[in-house]
ChimeraX commands (.cxc) that place a marker at each C-alpha (Angstrom):
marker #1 position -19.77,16.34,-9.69 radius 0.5
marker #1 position -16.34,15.14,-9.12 radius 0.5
marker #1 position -14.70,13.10,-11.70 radius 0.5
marker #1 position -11.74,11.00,-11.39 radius 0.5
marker #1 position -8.71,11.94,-13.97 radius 0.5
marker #1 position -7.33,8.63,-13.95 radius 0.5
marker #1 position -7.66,5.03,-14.24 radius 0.5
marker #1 position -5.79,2.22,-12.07 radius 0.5
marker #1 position -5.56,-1.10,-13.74 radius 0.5
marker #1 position -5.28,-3.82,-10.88 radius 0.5
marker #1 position -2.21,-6.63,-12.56 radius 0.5
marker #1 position -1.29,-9.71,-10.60 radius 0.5
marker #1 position 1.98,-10.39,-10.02 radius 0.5
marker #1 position 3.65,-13.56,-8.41 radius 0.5
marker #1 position 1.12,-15.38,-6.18 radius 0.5
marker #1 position -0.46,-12.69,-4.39 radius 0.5
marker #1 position 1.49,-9.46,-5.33 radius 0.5
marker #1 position -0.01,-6.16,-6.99 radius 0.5
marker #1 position 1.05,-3.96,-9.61 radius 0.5
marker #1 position -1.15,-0.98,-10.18 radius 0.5
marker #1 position -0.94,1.02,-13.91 radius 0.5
marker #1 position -2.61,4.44,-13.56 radius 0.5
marker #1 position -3.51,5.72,-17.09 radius 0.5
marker #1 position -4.36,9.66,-17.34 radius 0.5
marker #1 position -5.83,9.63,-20.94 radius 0.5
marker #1 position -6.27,13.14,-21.21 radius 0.5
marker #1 position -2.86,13.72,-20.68 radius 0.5
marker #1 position -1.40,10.69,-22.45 radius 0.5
marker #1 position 0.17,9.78,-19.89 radius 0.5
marker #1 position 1.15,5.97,-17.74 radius 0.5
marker #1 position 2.62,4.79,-14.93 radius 0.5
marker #1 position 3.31,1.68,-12.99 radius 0.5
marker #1 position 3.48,1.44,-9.54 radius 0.5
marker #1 position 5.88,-1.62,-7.95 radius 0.5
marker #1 position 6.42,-3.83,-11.18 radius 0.5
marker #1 position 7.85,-7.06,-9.41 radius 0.5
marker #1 position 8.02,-8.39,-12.39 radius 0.5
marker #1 position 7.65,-7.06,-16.00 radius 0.5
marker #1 position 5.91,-9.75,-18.34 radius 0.5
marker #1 position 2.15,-8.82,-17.25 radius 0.5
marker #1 position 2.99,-4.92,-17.15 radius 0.5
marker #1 position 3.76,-5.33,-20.88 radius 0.5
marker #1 position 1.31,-7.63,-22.29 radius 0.5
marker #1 position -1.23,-5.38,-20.15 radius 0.5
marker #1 position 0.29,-2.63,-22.41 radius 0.5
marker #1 position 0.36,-4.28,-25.59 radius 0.5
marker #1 position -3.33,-4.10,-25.16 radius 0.5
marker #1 position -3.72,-0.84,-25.09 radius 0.5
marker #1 position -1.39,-0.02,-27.00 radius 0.5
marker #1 position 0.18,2.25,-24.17 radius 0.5
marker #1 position 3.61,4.02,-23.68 radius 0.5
marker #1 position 5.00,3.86,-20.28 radius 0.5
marker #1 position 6.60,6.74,-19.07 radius 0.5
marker #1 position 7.14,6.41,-15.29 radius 0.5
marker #1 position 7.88,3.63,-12.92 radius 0.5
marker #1 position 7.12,4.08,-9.39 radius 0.5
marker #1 position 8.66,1.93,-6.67 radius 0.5
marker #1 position 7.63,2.38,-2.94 radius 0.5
marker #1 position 10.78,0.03,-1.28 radius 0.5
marker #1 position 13.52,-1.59,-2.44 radius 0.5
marker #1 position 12.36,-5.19,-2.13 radius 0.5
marker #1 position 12.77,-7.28,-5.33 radius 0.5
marker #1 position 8.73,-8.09,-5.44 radius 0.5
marker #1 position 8.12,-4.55,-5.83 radius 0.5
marker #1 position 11.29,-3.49,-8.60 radius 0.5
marker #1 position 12.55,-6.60,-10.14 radius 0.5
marker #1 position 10.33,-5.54,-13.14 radius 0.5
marker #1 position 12.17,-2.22,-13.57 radius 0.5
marker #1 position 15.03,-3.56,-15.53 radius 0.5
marker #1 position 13.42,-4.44,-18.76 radius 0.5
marker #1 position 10.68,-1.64,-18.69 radius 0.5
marker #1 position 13.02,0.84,-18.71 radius 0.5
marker #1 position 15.11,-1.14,-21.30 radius 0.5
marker #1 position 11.85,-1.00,-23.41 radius 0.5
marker #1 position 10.33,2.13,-22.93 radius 0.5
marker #1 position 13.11,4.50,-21.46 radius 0.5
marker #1 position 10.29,5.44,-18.86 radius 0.5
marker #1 position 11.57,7.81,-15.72 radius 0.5
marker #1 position 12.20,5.69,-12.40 radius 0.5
marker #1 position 10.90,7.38,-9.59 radius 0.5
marker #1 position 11.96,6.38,-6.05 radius 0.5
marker #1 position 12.78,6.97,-2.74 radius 0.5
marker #1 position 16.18,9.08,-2.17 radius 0.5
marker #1 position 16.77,6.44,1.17 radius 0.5
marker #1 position 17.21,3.36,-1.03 radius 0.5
marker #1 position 19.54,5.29,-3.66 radius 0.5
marker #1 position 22.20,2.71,-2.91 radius 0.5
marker #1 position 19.32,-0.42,-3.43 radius 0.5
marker #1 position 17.66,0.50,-6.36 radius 0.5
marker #1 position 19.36,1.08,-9.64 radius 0.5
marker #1 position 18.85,3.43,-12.24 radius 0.5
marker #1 position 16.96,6.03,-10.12 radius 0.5
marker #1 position 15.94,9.07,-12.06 radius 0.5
marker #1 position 14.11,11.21,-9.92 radius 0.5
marker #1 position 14.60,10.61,-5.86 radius 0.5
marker #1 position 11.46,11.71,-3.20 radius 0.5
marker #1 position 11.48,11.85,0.02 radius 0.5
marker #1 position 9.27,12.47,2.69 radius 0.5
marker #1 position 6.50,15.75,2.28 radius 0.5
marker #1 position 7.73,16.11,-1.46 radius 0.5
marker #1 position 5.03,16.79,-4.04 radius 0.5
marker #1 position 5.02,15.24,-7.32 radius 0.5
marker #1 position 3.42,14.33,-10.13 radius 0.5
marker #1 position 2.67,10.65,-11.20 radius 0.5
marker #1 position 0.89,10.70,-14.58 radius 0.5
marker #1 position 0.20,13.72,-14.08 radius 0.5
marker #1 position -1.65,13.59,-11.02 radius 0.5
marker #1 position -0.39,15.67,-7.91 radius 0.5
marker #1 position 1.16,12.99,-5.64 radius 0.5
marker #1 position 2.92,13.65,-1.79 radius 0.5
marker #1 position 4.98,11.56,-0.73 radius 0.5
marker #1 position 4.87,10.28,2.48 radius 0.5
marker #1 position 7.79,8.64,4.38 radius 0.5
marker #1 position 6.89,5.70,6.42 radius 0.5
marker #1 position 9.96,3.72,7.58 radius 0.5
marker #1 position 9.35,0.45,9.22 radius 0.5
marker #1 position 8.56,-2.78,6.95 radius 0.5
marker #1 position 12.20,-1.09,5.43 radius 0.5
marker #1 position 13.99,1.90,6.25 radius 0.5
marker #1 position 13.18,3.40,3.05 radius 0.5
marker #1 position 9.28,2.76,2.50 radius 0.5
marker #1 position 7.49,5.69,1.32 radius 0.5
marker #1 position 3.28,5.69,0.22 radius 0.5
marker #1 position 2.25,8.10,-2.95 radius 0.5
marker #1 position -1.21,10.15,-2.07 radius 0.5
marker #1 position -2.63,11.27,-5.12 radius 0.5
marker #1 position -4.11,14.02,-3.08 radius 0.5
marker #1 position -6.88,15.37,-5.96 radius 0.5
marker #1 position -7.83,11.43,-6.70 radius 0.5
marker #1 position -7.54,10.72,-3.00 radius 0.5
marker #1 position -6.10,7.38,-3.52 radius 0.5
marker #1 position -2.74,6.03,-1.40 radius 0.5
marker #1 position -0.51,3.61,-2.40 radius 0.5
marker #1 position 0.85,2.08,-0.01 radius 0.5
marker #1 position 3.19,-0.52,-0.53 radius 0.5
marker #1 position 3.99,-2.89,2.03 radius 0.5
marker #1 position 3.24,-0.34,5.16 radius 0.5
marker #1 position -0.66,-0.91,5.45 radius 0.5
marker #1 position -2.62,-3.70,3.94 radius 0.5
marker #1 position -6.25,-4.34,4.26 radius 0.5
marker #1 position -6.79,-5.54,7.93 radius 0.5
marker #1 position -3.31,-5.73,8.58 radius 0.5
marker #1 position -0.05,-3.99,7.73 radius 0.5
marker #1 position 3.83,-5.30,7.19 radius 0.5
marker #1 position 5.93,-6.89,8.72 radius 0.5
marker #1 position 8.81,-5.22,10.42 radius 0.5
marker #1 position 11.98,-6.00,8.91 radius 0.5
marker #1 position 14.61,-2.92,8.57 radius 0.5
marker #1 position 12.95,-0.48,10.98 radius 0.5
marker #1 position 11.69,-0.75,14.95 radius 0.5
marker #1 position 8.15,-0.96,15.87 radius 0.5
marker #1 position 7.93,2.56,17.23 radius 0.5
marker #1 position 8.51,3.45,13.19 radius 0.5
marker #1 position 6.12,1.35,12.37 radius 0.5
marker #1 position 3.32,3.03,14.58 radius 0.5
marker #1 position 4.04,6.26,13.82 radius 0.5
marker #1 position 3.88,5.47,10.10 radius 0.5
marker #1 position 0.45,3.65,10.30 radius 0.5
marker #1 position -0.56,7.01,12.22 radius 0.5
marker #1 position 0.81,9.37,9.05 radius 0.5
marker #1 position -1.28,7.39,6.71 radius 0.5
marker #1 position -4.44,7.47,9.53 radius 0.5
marker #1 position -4.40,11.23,9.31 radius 0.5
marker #1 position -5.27,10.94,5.58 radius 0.5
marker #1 position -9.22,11.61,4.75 radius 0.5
marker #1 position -11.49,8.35,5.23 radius 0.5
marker #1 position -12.92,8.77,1.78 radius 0.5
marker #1 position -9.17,7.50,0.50 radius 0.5
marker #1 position -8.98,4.79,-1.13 radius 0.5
marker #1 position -6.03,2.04,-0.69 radius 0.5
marker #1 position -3.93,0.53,-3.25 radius 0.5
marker #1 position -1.78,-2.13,-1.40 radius 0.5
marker #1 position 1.18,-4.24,-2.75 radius 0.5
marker #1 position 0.04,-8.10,-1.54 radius 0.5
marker #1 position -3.64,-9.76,-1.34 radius 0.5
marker #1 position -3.23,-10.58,1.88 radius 0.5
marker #1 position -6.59,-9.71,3.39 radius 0.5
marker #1 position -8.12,-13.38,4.22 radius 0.5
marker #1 position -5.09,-13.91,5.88 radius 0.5
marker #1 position -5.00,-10.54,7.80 radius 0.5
marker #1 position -8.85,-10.81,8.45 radius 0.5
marker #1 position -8.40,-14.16,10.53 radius 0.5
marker #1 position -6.08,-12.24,13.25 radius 0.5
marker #1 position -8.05,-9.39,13.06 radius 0.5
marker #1 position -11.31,-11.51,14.25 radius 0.5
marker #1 position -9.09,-13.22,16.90 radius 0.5
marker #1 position -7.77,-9.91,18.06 radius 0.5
marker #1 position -11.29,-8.17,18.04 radius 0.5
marker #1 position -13.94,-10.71,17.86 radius 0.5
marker #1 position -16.79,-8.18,18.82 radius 0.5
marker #1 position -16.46,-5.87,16.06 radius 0.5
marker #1 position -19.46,-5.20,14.38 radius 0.5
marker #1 position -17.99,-3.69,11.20 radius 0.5
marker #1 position -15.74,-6.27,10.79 radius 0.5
marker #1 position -18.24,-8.67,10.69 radius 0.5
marker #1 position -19.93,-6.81,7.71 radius 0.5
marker #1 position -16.11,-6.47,6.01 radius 0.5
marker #1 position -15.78,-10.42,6.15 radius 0.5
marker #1 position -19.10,-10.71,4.56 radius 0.5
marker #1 position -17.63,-8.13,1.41 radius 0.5
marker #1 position -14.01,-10.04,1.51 radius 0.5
marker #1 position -15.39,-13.37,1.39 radius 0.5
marker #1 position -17.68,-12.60,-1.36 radius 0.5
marker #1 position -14.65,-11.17,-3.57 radius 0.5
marker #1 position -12.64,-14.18,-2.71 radius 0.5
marker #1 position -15.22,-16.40,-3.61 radius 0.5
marker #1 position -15.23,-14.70,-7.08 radius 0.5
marker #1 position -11.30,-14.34,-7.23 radius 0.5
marker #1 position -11.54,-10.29,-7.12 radius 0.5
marker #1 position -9.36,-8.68,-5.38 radius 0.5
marker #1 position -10.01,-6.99,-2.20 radius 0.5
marker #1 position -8.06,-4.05,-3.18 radius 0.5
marker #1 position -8.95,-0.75,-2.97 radius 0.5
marker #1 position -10.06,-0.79,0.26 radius 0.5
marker #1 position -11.71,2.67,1.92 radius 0.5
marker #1 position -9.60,4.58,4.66 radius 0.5
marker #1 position -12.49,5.72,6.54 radius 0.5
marker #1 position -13.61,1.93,7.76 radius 0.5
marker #1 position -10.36,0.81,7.44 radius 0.5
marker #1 position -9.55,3.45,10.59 radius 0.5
marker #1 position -12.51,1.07,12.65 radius 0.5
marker #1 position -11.67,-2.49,11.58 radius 0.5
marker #1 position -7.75,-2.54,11.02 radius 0.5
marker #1 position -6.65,-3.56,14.70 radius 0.5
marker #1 position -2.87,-2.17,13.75 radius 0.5
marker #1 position -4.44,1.46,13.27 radius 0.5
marker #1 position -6.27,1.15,16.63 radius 0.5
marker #1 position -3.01,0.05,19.00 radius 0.5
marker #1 position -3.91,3.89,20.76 radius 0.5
marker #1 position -7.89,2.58,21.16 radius 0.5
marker #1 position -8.14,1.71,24.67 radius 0.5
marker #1 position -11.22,-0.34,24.43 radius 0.5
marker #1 position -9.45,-2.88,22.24 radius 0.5
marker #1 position -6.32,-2.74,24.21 radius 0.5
marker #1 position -8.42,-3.24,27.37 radius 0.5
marker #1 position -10.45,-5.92,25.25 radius 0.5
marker #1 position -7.05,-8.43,24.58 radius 0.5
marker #1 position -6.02,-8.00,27.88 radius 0.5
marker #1 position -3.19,-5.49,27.58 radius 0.5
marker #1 position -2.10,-3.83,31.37 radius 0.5
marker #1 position -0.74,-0.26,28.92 radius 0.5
marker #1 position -1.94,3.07,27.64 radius 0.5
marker #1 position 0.85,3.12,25.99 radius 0.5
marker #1 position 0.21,2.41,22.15 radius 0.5
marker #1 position 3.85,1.73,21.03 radius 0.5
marker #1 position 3.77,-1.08,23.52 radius 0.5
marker #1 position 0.30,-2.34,22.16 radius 0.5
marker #1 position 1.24,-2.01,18.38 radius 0.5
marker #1 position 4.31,-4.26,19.25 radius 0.5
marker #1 position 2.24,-6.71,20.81 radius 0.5
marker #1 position -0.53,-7.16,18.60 radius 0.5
marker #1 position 2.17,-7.30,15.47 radius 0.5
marker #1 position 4.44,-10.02,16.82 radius 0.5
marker #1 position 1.45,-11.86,18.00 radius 0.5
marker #1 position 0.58,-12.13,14.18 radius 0.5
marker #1 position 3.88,-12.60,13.06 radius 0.5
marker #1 position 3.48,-15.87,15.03 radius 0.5
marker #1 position -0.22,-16.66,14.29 radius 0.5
marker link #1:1,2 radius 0.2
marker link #1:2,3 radius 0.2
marker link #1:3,4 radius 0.2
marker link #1:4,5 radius 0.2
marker link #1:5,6 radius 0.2
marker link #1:6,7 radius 0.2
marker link #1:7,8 radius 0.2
marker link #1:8,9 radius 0.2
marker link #1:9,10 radius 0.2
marker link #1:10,11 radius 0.2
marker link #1:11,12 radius 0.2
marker link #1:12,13 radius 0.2
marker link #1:13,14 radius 0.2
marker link #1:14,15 radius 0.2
marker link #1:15,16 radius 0.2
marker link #1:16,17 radius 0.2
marker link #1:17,18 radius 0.2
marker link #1:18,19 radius 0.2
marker link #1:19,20 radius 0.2
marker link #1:20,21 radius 0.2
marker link #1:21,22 radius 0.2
marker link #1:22,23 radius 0.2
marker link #1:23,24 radius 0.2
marker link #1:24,25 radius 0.2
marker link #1:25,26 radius 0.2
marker link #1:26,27 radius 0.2
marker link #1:27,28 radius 0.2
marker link #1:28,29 radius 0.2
marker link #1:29,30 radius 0.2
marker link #1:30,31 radius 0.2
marker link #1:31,32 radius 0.2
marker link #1:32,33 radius 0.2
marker link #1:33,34 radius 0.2
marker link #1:34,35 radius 0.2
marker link #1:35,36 radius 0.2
marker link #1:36,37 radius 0.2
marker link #1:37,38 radius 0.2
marker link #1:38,39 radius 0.2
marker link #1:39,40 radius 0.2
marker link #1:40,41 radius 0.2
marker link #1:41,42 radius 0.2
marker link #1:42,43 radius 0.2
marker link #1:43,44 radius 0.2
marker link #1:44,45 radius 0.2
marker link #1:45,46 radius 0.2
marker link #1:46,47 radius 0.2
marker link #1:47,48 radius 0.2
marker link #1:48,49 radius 0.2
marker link #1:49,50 radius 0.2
marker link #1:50,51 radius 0.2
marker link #1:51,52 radius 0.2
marker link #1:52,53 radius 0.2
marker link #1:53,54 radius 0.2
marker link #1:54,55 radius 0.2
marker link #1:55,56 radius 0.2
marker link #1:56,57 radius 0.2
marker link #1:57,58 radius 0.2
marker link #1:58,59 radius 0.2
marker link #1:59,60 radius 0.2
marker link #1:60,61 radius 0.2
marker link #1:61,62 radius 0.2
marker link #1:62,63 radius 0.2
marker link #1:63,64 radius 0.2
marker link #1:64,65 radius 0.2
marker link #1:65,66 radius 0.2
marker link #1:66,67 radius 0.2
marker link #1:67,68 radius 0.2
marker link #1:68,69 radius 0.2
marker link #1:69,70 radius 0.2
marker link #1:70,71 radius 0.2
marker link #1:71,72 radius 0.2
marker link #1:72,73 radius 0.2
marker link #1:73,74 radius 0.2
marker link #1:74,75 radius 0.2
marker link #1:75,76 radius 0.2
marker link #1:76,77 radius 0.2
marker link #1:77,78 radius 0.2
marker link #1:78,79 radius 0.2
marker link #1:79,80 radius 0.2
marker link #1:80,81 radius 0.2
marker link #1:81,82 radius 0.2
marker link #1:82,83 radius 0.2
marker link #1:83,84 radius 0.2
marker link #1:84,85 radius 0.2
marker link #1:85,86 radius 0.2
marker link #1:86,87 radius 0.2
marker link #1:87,88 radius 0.2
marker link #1:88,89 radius 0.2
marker link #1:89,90 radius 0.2
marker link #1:90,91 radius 0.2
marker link #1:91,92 radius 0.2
marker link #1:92,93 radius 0.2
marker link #1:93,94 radius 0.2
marker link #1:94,95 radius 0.2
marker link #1:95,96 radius 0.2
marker link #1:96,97 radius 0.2
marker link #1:97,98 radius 0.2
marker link #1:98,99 radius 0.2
marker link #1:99,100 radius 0.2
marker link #1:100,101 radius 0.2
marker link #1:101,102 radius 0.2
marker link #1:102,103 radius 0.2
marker link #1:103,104 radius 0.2
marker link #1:104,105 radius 0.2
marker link #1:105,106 radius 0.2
marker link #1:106,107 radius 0.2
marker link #1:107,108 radius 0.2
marker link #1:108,109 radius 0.2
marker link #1:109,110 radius 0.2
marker link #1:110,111 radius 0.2
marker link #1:111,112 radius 0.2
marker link #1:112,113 radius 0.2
marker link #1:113,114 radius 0.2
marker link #1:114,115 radius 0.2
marker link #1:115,116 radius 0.2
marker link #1:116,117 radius 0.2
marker link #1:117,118 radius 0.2
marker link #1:118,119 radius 0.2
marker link #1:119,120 radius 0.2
marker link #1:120,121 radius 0.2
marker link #1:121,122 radius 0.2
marker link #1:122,123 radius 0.2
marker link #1:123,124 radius 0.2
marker link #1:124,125 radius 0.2
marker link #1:125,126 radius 0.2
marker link #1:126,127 radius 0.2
marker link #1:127,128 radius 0.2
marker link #1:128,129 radius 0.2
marker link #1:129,130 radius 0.2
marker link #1:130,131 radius 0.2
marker link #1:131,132 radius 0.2
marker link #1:132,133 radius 0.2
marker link #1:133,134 radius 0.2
marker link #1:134,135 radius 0.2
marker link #1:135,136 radius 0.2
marker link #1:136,137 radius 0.2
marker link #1:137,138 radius 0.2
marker link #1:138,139 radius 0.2
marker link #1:139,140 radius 0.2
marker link #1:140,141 radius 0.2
marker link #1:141,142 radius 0.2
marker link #1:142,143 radius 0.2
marker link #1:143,144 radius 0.2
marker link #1:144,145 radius 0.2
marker link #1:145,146 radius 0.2
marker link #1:146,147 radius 0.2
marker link #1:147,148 radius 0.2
marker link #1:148,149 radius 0.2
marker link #1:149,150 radius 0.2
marker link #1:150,151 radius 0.2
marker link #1:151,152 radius 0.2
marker link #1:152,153 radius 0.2
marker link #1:153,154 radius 0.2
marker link #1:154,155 radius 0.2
marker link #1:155,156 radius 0.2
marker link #1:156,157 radius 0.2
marker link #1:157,158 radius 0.2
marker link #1:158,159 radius 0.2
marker link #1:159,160 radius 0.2
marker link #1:160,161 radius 0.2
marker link #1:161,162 radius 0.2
marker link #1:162,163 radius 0.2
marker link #1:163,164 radius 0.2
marker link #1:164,165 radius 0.2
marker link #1:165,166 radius 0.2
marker link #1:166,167 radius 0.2
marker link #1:167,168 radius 0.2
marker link #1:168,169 radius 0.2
marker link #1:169,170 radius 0.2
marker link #1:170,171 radius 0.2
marker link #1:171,172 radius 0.2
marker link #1:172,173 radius 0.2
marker link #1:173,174 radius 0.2
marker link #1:174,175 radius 0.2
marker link #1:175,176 radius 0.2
marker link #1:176,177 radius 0.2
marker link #1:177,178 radius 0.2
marker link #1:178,179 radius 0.2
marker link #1:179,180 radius 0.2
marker link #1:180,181 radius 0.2
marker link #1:181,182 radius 0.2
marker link #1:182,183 radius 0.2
marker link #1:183,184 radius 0.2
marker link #1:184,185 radius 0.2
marker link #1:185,186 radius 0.2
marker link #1:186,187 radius 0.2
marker link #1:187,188 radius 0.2
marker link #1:188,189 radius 0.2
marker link #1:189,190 radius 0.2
marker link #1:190,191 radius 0.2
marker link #1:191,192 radius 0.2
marker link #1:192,193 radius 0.2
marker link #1:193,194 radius 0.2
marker link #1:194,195 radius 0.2
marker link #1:195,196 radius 0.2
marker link #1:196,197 radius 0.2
marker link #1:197,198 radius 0.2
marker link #1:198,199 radius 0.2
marker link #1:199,200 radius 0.2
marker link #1:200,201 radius 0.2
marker link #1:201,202 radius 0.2
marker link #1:202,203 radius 0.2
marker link #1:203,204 radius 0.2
marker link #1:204,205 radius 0.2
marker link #1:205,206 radius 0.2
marker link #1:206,207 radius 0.2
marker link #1:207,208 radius 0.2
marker link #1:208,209 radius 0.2
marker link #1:209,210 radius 0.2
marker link #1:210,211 radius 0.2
marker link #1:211,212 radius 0.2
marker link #1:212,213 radius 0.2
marker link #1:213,214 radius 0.2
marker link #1:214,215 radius 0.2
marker link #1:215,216 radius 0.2
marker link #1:216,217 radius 0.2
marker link #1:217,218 radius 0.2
marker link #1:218,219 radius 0.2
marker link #1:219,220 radius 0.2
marker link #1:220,221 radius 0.2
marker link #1:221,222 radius 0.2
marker link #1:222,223 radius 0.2
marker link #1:223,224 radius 0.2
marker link #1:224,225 radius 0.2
marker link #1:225,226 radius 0.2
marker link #1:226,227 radius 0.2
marker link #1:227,228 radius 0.2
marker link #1:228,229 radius 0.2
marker link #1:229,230 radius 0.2
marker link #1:230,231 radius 0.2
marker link #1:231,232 radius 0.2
marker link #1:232,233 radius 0.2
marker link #1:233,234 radius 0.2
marker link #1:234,235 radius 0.2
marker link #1:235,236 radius 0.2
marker link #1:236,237 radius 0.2
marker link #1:237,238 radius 0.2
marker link #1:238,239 radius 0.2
marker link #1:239,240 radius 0.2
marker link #1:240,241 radius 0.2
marker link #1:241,242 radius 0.2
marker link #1:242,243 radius 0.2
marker link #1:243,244 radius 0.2
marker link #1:244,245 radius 0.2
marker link #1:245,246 radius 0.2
marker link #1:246,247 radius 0.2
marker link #1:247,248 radius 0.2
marker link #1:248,249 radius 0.2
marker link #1:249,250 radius 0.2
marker link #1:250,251 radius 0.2
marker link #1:251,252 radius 0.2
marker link #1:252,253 radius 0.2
marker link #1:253,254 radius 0.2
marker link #1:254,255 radius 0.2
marker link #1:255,256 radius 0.2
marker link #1:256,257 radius 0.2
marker link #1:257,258 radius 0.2
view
C-alpha cells in the first residue's frame, strides 16, 4: 500500500488566494508554497508549533511572495525560486529552472518551466507524492491569464503539465473554479463529465471547501484550455482550424472577456 510522506495544509489568503504548507513529519521538515501574505502562514504555525524551513514561490507576482519578507525575517527559512525572476524576487537562495530536481521538505520535486501567465512561472511535481503545484498556469476548469508571455507559451505549458500522470493531484494558487466552470459549460455545454464536476464543485461551495486538489486525469476531459488540440470541441464552438495554438487563443480571450 502506498502511503503519502507528507501533509498539505490548504491556508486562505486574500479573497480567493491559496497558500499550501506541506509538513514531512518524519523528516521534521516544512514548507510553504506562494505565501502572499504572511499573518495566516504563522498563526497556522503557531499551532503546531512548526519551524519553517523553505519558502517556495512559483512567479514573481506579489499575491504569491509578498509574505516572504517577514517569514524569512522570522524563521531564516531557504527561499526557493525560479532563476528567470532573479531580478523580481528578493532574497533568492536557491534558483530552479526548468527539468531541475529538488527537494521540497524533503520530497523529490521537478521543476517544470511553464512561461505564459509570466515569463518566469514554473509548477513543482512532487513526483513520489504525485501532486503539482501549479501556481497561476492551470486552475481547476480554467488556467491564467496571459500577461508576460504569448499564447503559443501558454499552450505548450498547459501541454507540459498534460503529460503528467492523471492520478496527480492539483494544488492551484486562486479558487477560481465557479468562475472558470461557467465558461467551461458555455464553451462545452454537452460534456457529460462536466456535468458530474459541477455537481462535486457546487457541493464544496455550498459548504465553503475548497475545490482544490483537483485530479489530473478528469481534469485532461473537462478543462476546455487542455483540450484546444480536441477537434470535436473545436468543431463543437464553431472554430474553421486544426490548428490548436489558434484554438487555445480563442477560447482564452473569449474568457478574458466573459
Amino acid at each position: 500500500m502506498w502511503l503519502k510522506m507528507i501533509e498539505i495544509n490548504i491556508i486562505d489568503a486574500f479573497s480567493d488566494n491559496y497558500i499550501y504548507l506541506i509538513r514531512n513529519e518524519s523528516k521534521n521538515l516544512t514548507s510553504v508554497v506562494d505565501p502572499g501574505e504572511s499573518a495566516p502562514v504563522i498563526r497556522f504555525l503557531k499551532t503546531r508549533n512548526w519551524h519553517l524551513d523553505e519558502i517556495i514561490n512559483t512567479h514573481h507576482h506579489h499575491d504569491h511572495i509578498g509574505g516572504n519578507a517577514e517569514l524569512l525575517n522570522i524563521y531564516k527559512s531557504k527561499l526557493i525560486a525560479p532563476i528567470y525572476d532573479k531580478n523580481r524576487i528578493s532574497d533568492i537562495d536557491i534558483y530552479v529552472a526548468d527539468n531541475d530536481l529538488i527537494n521540497i521538505a524533503g520530497t523529490k520535486t521537478k521543476v517544470i518551466h511553464t512561461p505564459g501567465h509570466t515569463l518566469g512561472h514554473v509548477c513543482f511535481y512532487m513526483v513520489d507524492e504525485k501532486c503539482l503545484f501549479s501556481g497561476d498556469t492551470m486552475f481547476y476548469l480554467g488556467c491564467g491569464r496571459v500577461f508576460e508571455g504569448t499564447m503559443d507559451q501558454m499552450w505548450s505549458s498547459l501541454l507540459k503539465l498534460r503529460t503528467l500522470p492523471d492520478d496527480t493531484l492539483v494544488y492551484c494558487g486562486h479558487e477560481y473554479t465557479s468562475t472558470n466552470a461557467k465558461f467551461a459549460n458555455h464553451i462545452d455545454p454537452n460534456n457529460q463529465l462536466l456535468k458530474v464536476a459541477n455537481i462535486e464543485i457546487k457541493n464544496k461551495r455550498d459548504k465553503q471547501l475548497p475545490t482544490i486538489p483537483f485530479e489530473l486525469g478528469k481534469e485532461k476531459n473537462i478543462n476546455p484550455f487542455l483540450r484546444a488540440d480536441d477537434q470535436d470541441l473545436i468543431n463543437s464552438i464553431g472554430l474553421k482550424t486544426s490548428d490548436p495554438n489558434e484554438s487555445f487563443r480563442t477560447m482564452r480571450l473569449q474568457k478574458d472577456d466573459f
